[in-house]
N, C-alpha and C positions, 0 to 999 in steps of 0.2 A: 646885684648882678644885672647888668646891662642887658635888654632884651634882644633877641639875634633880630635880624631884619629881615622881614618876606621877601623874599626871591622872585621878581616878574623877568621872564625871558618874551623880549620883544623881537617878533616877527614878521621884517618888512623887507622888499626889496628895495625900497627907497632910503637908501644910507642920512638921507636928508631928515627926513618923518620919522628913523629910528631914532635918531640923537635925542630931535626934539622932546619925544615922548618921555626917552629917557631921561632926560634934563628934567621934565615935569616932575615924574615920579623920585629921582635921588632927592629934589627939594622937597617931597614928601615922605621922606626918609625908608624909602623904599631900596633894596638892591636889587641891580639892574643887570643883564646881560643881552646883545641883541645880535642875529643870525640875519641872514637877506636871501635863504634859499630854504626850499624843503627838506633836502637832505643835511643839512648842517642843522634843523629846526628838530628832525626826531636823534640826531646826535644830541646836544645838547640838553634836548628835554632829558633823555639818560644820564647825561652828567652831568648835570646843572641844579635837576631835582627840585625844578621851579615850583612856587609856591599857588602861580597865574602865569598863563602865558596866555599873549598878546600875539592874534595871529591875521594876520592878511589873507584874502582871499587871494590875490591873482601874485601868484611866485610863480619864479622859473623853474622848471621840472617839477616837482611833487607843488600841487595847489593848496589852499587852504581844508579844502573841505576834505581832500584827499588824509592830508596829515592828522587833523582832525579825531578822524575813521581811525586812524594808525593808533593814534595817542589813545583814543578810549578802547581798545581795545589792551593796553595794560595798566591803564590807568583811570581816575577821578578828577584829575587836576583840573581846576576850574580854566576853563578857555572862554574866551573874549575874543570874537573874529570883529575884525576889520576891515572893508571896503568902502568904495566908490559905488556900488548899488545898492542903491535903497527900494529896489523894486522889493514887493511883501514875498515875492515867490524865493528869491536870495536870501532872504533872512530866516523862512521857513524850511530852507534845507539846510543852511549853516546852524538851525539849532536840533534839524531832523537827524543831523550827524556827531551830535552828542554838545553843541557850544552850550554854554550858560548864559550867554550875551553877546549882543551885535550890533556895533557902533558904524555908522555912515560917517565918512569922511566927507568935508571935514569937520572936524568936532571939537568943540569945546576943551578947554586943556583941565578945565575943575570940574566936568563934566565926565570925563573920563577917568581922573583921580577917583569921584563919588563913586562911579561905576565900578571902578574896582574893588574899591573897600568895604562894598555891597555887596559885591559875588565872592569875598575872601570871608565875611563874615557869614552867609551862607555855608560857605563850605568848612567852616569851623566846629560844629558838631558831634566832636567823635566821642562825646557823653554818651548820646545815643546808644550809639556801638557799645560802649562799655556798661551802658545798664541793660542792655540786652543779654550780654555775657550770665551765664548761668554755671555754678560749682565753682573749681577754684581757678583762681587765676590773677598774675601779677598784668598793672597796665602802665604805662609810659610814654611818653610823648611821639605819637607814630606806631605804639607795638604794643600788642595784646598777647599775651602767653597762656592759652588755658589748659591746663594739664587733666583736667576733668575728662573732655571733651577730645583733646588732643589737638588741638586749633592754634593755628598759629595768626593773625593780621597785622599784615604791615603797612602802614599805609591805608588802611580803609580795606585793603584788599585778603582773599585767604592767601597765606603761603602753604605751603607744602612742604613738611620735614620729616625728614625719616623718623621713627618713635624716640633715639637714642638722641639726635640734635637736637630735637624739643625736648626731652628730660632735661640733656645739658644746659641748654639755654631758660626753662625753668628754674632750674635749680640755682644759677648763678644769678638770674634777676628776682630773685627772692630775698638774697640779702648782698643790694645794693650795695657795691667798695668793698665788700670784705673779699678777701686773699685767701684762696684755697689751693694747696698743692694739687700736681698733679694722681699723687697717690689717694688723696681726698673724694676726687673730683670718680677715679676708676671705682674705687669703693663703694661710694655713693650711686655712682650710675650703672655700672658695670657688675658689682658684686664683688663681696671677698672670694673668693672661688672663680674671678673670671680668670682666664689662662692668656695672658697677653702682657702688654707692656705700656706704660704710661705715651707712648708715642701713638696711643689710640686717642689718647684726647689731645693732644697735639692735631692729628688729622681731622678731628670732629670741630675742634675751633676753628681750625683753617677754613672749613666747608662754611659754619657759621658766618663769618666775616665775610667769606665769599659774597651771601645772600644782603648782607647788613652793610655793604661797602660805601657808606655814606659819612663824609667828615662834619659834616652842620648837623649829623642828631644830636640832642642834648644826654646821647649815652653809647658806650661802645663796651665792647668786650679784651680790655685791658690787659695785657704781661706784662707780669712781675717778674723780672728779669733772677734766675735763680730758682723761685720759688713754685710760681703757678700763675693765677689766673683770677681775674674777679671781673665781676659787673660795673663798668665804670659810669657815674653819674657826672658830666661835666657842668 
């Protein structure tokens, strides 16, 4: 199975400097996507769900350092700022606002390559996380489920789910691909005695997906058209 490719979102207002970089990295078999403003920069980081993002300090309306602040505040994702100053007082606030790394223009094109693959192997880790985990709990690339605890991480981060979405979603990544009807899934979660209708887990998968709405995980929450619902392992 062919490995997916790390996701760098580059952000420059120089359409010229974006290409180039990008060009760097697709020869280093990297996927690329590149923005040339602030507010097209925290759009994409949401839906792009970049791996590294490559960020300029001086944008039009929203700045580097600005977005920055924006981004670590729901996020880990390793950032890489960018500028034309190299005064120490610029790079101590560009890392004072959450960066990993800070490259002066202009730079090196295997220099920047190394730099990446050095703040992506940093941010690789999520052992950690999982040996920290305590009682039980299923883990998967991006998503920890502990049902001990009631914990949910996505991404590095806590989610937050009501007790019944975390059962559900416990119970379905416990045994990966397998196919559980609707009536299975209420039984199971809800109880023989609950007074409702399979279209409560219809709504509770919807919410699910809702929070999980990413098509590059290497796993989703599957229908089986007719039947029900499994944990799907792509």
């Amino acid at each position: 199975m062919s490995q997916k490719k790390q996701r760098i979102l580059i952000v420059d207002d120089d359409e010229n400097i974006a290409e180039l970089i990008s060009l760097y990295l697709i020869k280093e078999c990297f996927d690329t996507r590149m923005v040339y403003d602030g507010e097209s920069a925290i759009t994409q980081f949401r839906e792009y769900h970049p791996n590294l993002i490559l960020l300029d300090v001086m944008l039009p309306g929203i700045d580097g350092y600005e977005i920055c602040s924006r981004i670590r505040k729901e996020s880990n994702v390793p950032i890489i700022m960018l500028s034309a100053k190299g005064e120490v007082f610029d790079k101590v606030l560009g890392l004072k606002m959450g960066a990993d790394d800070y490259m002066v223009k202009p730079f090196d094109s295997n220099e920047l390559v190394a730099r990446v693959s050095a703040v992506l192997r940093r941010a690789v880790p999520n052992a950690k996380v999982i040996s920290e985990q305590v009682g039980e709990y299923v883990s998967y690339e991006n998503l920890i489920v502990n049902i001990t605890n009631y914990s949910v991480l996505y991404k590095g981060k806590n989610l937050e789910l009501p007790p019944k979405e975390l059962e559900l979603l416990y119970f379905l990544a416990s045994s990966p691909n397998q196919v559980f009807t609707r009536e299975q899934l209420l039984n199971r979660i809800w109880g023989y005695d609950y007074i409702g209708d399979s279209r409560t887990v219809d709504v509770h998968i919807k919410r699910l997906r809702e929070k999980f709405d990413n098509p590059d995980e290497s796993w989703s929450i599957g229908t089986v058209w007719g039947v029900g619902y499994k944990f799907e392992l792509h």
